[in-house]
Residue, then its C-alpha position, 0 to 999 in steps of 0.5 A: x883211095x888217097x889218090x880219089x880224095x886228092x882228085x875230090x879235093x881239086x875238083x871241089x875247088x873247081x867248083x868253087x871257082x865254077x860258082x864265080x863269074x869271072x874266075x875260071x874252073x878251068x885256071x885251077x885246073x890248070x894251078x892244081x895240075x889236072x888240066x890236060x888229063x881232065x881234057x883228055x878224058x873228056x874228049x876221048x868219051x865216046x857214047x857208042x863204045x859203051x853199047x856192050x852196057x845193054x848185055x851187061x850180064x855176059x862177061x864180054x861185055x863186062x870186060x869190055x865196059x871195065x876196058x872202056x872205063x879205064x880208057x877215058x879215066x873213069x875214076x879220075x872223071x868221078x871224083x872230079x865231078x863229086x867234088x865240082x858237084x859238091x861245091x856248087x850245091x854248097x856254095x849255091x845258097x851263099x851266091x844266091x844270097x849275095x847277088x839277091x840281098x847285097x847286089x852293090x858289093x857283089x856285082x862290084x866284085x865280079x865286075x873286078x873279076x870278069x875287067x881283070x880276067x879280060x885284062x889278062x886274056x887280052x895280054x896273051x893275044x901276042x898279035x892282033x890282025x884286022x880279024x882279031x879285031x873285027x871278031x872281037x868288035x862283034x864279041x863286044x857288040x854281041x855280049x853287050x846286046x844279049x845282058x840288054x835283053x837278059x837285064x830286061x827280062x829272060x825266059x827259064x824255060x826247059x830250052x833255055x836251061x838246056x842251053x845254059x847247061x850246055x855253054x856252061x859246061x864249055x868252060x870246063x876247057x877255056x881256062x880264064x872264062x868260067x860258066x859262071x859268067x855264061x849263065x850270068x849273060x844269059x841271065x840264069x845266073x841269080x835263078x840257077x843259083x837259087x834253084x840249086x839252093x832251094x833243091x837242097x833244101x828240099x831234098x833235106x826236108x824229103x829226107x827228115x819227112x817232108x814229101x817229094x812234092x818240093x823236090x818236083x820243081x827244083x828237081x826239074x831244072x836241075x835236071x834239065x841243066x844237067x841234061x844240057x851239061x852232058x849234050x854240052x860236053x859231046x858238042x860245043x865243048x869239042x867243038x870249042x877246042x877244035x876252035x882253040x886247037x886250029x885257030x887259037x888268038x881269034x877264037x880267044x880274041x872273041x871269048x874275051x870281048x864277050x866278057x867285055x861287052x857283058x860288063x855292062x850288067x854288073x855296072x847296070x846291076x850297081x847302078x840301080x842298086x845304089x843307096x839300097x842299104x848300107x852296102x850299096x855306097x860307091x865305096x863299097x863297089x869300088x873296094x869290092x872290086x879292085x879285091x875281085x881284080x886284085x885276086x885275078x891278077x894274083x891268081x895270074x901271077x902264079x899261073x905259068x900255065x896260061x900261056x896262049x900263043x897265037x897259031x892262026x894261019 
């Protein structure tokens, strides 16, 4: 039992970090030493070992579930993901507050997050070759393209939340890119944040009495992102770290330039915003994001783990 809470209490601050764009998940992983087992245990999940599930009542196939639960860390998996779980719906209401009422000093500080985090990631390409340049130009062009159509105007429809599940969850193996900032690119960072919190609050409002029909709505989405998460963590997520595995520099290459090119909406996002209230001064955005940097760089600093060595051929 001390072991799960300790495992509950690292995956609540990967959560907490989740819920950030610009600080990675997965870095705290790595800070808090469960990186390379959350890895392993994702990827050794294999849907068609667990067909014994369906004669669940004949004790061989009980015993070969209980087998296959402890190959791929069941347990650890289980209180990693309560503890994520419970910090992004605990955090979610205070995000969606903060970019919706104080968007100056909010998107200021993700903008010092997602600059730093790219700063740092572009530091650890020891080599840079005519394709490394090439993909990251194209990362740039494309991230910078796509916050255009977004700032305009996005569709959240079932297909785009499925979609937003399943990128976001490809952070949970790219140390220094967190979901967060996928779902801020494709502009369902603000609606998921504010769904999650009115979900809660609806599942609350059920509880002390008030009827499922509030939950209905919310439900939905949250469910439909979950869906997209779990396909997610069977393809991209496997097919990001092949990527990472084989070619390593120009896959990351191109993952940082995406950051770079989506710091055109938290700039958009303070721009528009200036003189809006007391907080949306020049100032405030400057202070809010050299603190969002000065924390990247911290958490940096005490990293050794984030050693990225070019392996290309």
């Amino acid at each position: 039992m001390r072991e799960f809470l300790a495992v509950y209490l690292k995956g609540f601050s990967m959560g907490s970090a989740d819920v950030v764009p610009g600080v990675s998940g997965a870095t705290i992983a790595l800070i808090v030493g469960v990186y390379d087992r959350l890895v392993r245990a994702i990827t050794a999940i294999d849907p068609r070992a667990f067909r014994p599930a369906v004669r669940i009542h004949e004790p061989e196939s009980r015993a070969a579930v209980r087998a296959e639960l402890d190959r791929i860390d069941a347990t650890f998996l289980l209180a990693l993901g309560l503890g994520i779980g419970t910090a992004i719906v605990a955090l979610s209401s205070v995000m969606h507050t903060a970019v919706s009422e104080y968007p100056v000093p909010t998107y200021g500080f993700f903008f010092g997050l997602i600059g730093a985090s790219a700063i740092v990631l572009y530091g650890d390409i020891e080599r840079w070759s005519v394709r490394r340049i090439a993909v990251s130009i194209v990362g740039i062009v494309l991230a910078a393209a796509v916050t255009g159509v977004t700032q305009a105007g996005t569709s959240h429809g079932p297909a785009m939340i499925v979609l937003a599940g399943g990128v976001a969850v490809c952070a949970m193996i790219l140390p220094g890119v967190s979901g967060a900032f996928f779902l801020l690119i494709l502009g369902q960072y603000e609606y998921m944040t504010g769904t999650v919190s009115a979900f809660v609050d609806a599942l609350v409002g059920a509880l002390r009495g008030d009827g499922l029909a509030p939950l209905l709505e919310p439900g939905t989405t949250v469910a439909l992102f979950a869906v997209g998460a779990t396909v997610g963590l069977f393809t991209m997520a496997h097919t990001v770290r092949r990527a990472l595995e084989r070619y390593r520099a120009t896959t990351l290459a191109f993952l940082v330039s995406l950051m770079v090119g989506a710091l055109r909406l938290p700039v958009v996002e303070v721009t528009s915003n200036l003189g809006s209230s007391p907080a949306g001064r020049p100032a405030v955005a400057v202070g809010t994001g050299l603190v969002g940097a000065g924390a990247v760089l911290l958490v940096d600093r005490y990293t050794a783990d984030l050693e990225y060595e070019s392996s290309d051929q």
